[in-house]
N, C-alpha and C positions, 0 to 999 in steps of 0.2 A: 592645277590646284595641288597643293603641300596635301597629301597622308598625312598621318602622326601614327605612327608604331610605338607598343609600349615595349619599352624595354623589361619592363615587370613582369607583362605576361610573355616574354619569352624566355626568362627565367621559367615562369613558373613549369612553361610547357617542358623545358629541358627536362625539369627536376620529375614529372611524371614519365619520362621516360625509360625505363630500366636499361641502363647502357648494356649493349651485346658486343663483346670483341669481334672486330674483324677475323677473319680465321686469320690463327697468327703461320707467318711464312717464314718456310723456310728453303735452303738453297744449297747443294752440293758446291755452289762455285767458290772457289777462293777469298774470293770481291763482287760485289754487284752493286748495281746503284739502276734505282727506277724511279721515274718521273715522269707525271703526268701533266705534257706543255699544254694543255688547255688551259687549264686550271695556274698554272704553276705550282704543283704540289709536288715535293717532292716525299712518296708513297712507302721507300724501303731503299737501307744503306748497309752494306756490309762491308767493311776495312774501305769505304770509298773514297778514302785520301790518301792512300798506301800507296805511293810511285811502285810499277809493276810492269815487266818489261811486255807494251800494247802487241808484239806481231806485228802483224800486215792491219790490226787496226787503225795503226797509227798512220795508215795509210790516206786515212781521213784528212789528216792535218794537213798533208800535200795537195787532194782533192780542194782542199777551201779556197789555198793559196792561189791555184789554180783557177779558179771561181771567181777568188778575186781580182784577179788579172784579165778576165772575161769580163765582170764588172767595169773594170777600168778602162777598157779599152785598150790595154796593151798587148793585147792578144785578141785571136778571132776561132771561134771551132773550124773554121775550114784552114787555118792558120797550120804550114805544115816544119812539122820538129826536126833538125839532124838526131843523129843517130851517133853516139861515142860509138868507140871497139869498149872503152868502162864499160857502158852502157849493155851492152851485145855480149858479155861477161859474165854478167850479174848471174847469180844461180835461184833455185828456190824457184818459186810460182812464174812464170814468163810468158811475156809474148809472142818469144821468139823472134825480136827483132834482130835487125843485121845493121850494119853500115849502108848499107847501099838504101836503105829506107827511108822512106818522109813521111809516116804516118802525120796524118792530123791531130789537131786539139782534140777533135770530138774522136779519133779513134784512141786516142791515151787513154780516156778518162773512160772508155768503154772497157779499158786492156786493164786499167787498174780496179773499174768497178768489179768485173765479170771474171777476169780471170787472175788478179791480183798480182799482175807482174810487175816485178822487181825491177828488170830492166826498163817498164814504160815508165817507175817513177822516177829513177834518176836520165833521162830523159826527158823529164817535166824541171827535175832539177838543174841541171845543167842551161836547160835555154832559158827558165826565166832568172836564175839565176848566175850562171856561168861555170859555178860546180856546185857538185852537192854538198860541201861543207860550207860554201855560201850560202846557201836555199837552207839548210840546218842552223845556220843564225838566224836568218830570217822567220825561220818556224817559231826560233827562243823568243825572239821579237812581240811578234803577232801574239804569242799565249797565251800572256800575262793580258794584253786588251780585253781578250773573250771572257775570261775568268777564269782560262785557268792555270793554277797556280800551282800543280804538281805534277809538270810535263816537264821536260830535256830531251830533247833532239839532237839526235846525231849524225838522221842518214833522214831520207824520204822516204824509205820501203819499212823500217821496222825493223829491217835488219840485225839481229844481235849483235848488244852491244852491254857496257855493265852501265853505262850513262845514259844509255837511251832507255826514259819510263814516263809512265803517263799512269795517273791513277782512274779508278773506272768513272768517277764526278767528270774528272776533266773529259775523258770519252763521252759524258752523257752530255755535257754541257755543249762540244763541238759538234755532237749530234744534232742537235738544237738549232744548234748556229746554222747550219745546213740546212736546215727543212725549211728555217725561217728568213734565210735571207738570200737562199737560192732556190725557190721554186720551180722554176724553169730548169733549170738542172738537174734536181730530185728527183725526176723521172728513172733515169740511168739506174737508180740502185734496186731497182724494181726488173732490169732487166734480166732476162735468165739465160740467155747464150749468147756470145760470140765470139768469132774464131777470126783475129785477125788473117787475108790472106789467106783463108782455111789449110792453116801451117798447124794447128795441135787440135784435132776433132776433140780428143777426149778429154780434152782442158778447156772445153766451149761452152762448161754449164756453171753458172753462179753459185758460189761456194753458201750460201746464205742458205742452210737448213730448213727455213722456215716461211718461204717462199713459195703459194700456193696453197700452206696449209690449212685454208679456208677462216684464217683466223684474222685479217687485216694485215699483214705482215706486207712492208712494201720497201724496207729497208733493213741496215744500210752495209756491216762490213763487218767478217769473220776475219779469227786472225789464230795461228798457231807454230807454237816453236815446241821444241823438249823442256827450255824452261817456261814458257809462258802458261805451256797446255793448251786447250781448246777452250776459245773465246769468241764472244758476236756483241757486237755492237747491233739493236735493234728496233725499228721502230715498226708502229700498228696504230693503225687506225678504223673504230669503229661507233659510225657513226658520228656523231661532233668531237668527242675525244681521241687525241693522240697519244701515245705514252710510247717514251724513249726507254732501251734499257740496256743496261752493259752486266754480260755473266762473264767472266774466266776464270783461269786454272780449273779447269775440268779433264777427265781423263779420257774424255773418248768425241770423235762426234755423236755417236748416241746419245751422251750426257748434255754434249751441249744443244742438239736438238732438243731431248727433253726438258730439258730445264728451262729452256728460251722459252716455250709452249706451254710450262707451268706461271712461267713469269705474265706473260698475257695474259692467260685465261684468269689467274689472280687480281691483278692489275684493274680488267673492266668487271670483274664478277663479284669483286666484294668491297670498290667504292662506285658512287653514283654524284653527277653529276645533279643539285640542286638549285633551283634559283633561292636565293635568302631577301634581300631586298631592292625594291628598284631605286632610281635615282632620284632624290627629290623628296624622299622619306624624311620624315623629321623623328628622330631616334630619340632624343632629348633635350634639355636646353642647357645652355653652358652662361652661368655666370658672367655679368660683364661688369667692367671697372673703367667710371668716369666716362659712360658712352651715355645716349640720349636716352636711350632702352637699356633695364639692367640684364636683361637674357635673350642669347642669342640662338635660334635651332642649329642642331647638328646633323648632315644629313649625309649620305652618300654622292659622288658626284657622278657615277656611274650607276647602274643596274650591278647589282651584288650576286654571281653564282657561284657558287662553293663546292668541292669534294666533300664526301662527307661516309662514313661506311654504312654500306647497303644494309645493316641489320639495324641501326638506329635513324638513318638518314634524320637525323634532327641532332643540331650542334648539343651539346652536354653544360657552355656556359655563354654567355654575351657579358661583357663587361664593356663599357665607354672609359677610354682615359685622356686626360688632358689634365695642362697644370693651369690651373683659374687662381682667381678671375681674370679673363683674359682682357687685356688692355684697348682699348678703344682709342683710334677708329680701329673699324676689321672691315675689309672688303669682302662683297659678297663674292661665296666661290673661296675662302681663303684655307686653307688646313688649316683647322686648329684643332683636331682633335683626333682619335685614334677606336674603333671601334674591332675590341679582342674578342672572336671567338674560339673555345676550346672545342676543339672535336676528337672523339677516340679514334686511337690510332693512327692520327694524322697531327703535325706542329700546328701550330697554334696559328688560324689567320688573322691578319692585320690590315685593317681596314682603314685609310684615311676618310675621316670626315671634313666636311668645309661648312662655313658659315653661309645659312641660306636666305640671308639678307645682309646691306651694306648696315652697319652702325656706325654712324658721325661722334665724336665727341661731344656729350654733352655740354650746354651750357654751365654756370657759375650753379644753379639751382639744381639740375639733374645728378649733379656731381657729388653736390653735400649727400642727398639722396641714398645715389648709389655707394656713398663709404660707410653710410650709416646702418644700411643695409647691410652692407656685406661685415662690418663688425658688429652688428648682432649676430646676424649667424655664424659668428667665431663665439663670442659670446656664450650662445645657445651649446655650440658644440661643447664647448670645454666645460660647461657646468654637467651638460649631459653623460661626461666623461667621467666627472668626480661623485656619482651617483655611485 
């Protein structure tokens, strides 16, 4: 059985609310960008379209590739890599591979998770691609599909470069991409030691700050150069909610420990996840033109839960928009309509509505009807206007 929610009285309710700002954030980092994948909200941006050269984050983008070719089946994790002397070169964070080695799929992606070697990503570069400036097209490639739109790639490690940049959105967004369309993998960035070969003890513990800190933290990937500064690509989860987030240009690891730990505890501490309406709600009714019925309900086609901040948990406006009278026939199930709510300190959500029954075109008699109808209340309107 169809509810009927008024939209009146949830106005009314908003407007007794005295809105309370969220505590407003703030961030020693360069850039940041945080979003909560539950919800899809995105929470807090700071310069988060500014190409900025990622580190060893952008080590991520190699990791998907990777992921995707495990996807595909063009690779297998027990599937074993050569080894360049390029490769066995490479300086910065290492595995310490050699030539004479065949590490694994799954030992790479432990050596890039864990100990962010340079040499396991061009390594990764080279076999699936055949060099790393092939595998560096292919990353330009892939980007732009994911969303995003202010990456260049140069290398697979991050390696300094004045070309190679990534802004912290596209870090959040490939974050994203990772959680959600390799589960089974995601595991790894959770991990906290390993030593390939037990060739470097003291490079066998996961660069990721915030790992263990009793706060949800179970991902994904720190990154730091002189120009980049200290940076972490981060996710947490607690309870039903996730939230991605990207800090850099910071000055120290303390900074970016701290900051990462204020970004979380912000994050779940001062929004909350609400339920607003379930599926099947009839919100309002929409105008119809030349159908059998002159009005159609508008309802949600899903169950409706919203972020919303923990001092008001109640949205601030609801408004329904659509452009009427909508034309008939309309199938039931069909979007026609769009239901805004405003909430502090979060954009504005948008809700599709759909039609929660079929309307056939009316007959010769329904028709006259509904024009007559609807130009009186044009009618009505306009006179109401010259008042």
């Amino acid at each position: 059985m169809l509810t009927r929610f008024s939209l009146s009285a949830a106005l009314a309710l908003a407007a007794l609310l005295v809105p309370a700002l969220a505590q407003a954030f703030e961030t020693r980092a360069r850039a940041a960008y945080v979003y909560d994948v539950t919800t899809g909200t995105v929470l807090y941006e700071k310069d988060a379209d500014q190409p900025l050269p990622p580190a060893s984050m952008s080590k991520l983008m190699t990791l998907y590739m990777l992921f995707d070719a495990l996807r595909d089946g063009r690779v297998t994790l027990d599937e074993e890599f050569t080894v360049s002397s390029r490769a066995k070169a490479m300086g910065g964070s290492t595995m310490f591979l050699n030539e004479l080695d065949k590490p694994t799929v799954e030992d790479l992606i432990q050596g890039i998770v864990v100990s962010s070697g340079n040499d396991a990503t061009v390594v990764v570069a080279e076999n699936l691609a055949g060099s790393e400036d092939a595998f560096a097209r292919e990353m330009n490639e892939m980007a732009p599909t994911l969303g995003m739109m202010n990456s260049t790639f140069t290398n697979a490690s991050g390696w300094p470069n004045a070309n190679h940049r990534m802004s912290t959105r596209d870090l959040g967004i490939l974050a994203t991409h990772l959680i959600e369309e390799f589960p089974e993998y995601y595991g790894y960035f959770a991990q906290e030691e390993y030593d390939y070969k037990e060739r470097s003890p003291a490079n066998r513990f996961n660069r990721n700050p915030i790992l263990g800190a009793g706060i949800g933290a179970d991902g994904l990937k720190t990154g730091h150069t002189e120009e980049a500064g200290y940076g972490l690509v981060g996710s947490a989860k607690q309870g039903t909610r996730r939230v991605v987030f990207v800090v850099t240009g910071l000055d120290s690891t303390t900074e970016r420990r701290e900051e990462s730990i204020a970004v979380v505890n912000w994050a779940f501490r001062q929004f909350v996840e609400k339920p607003l309406l379930e599926a099947g709600t009839v919100i309002t009714d929409a105008e119809v033109w030349m159908g059998e019925i002159s009005q159609v309900g508008l309802v949600p086609a899903e169950d409706v839960t919203l972020l919303l901040s923990a001092n008001t948990q109640a949205p601030s406006s609801v408004t329904v928009s659509y452009r009427g009278p909508i034309e008939a026939p309309i199938a039931e199930g069909q979007e026609i309509a769009e239901l805004v709510v405003t909430r502090e300190d979060l954009p504005d959500a948008r809700i599709p509505l759909v039609a929660d029954r079929a309307v056939e075109r009316g007959g010769f008699l329904p028709r006259v009807r509904s024009a007559a109808a609807i130009l009186f209340d044009k009618a009505l309107s306009e006179a109401q206007a010259l008042r």
